[in-house]
C-alpha positions in Angstrom: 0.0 0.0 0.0 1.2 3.8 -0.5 2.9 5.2 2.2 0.7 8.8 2.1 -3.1 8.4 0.9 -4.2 12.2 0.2 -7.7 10.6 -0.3 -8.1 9.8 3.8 -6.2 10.5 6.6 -6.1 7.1 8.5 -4.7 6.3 11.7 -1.2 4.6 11.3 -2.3 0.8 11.7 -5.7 1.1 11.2 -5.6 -2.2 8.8 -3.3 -4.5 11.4 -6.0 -4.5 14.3 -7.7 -7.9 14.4 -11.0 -6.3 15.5 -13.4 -5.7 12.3 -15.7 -3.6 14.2 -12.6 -0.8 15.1 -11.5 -1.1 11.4 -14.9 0.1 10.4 -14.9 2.5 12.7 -11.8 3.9 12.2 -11.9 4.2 8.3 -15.4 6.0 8.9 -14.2 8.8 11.1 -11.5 9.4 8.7 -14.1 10.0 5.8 -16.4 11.5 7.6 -13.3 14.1 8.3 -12.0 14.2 5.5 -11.7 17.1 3.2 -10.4 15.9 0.2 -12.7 12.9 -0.7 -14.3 13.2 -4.2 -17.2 10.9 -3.1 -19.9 9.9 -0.3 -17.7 8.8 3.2 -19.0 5.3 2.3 -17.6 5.0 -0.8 -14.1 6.3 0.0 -14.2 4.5 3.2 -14.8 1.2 1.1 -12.8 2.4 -1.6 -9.8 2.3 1.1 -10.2 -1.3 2.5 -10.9 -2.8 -1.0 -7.8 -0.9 -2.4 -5.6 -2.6 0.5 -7.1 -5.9 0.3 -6.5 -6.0 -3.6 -2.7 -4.8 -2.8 -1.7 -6.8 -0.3 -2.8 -9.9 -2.3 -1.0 -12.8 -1.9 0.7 -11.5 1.0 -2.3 -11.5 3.7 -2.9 -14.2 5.8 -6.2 -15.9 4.8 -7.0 -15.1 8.9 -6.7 -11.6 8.0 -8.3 -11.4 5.1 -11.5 -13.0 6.3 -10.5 -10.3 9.2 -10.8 -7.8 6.5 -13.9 -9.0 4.8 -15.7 -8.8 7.8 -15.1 -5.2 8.6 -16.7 -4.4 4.8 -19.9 -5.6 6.7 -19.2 -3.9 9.7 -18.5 -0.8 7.4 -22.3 -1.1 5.7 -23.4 -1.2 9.2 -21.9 1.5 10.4 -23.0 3.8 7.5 -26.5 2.0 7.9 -26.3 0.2 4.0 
């Protein structure tokens, strides 16, 4: 993943924690914050965790992933979808 998204600022290790529910969370504060998004905080937020499941790839842990996939749900939730 980049190093600098000017899309979102997220908090440093927001896609490490092994909690779906604070993943969500996290990634909609920082839309909802945001200044710079070109969509709804939904999208951008989804746009984010899709964008780092697709690049880490082969490198996540199938745990992680599933992690990952979870907090997409928890993301709809959150933003009542």
């Amino acid at each position: 993943m980049t190093a600098h998204s000017h899309a979102l600022d997220l908090k440093p290790g927001v896609f490490t924690s092994q909690d779906p529910k604070k993943i969500a969370r996290s990634l909609k504060r920082s839309a909802e914050a945001s200044t710079q998004r070109k969509t709804d905080p939904y999208r951008s937020a989804l746009s984010m965790l899709v964008f780092y499941i697709n690049r880490a790839g082969k490198n996540l842990p199938a745990a992680h992933k599933r992690i990952l996939e979870r907090a997409k749900a928890e993301l709809r939730r959150e933003f009542g979808k």
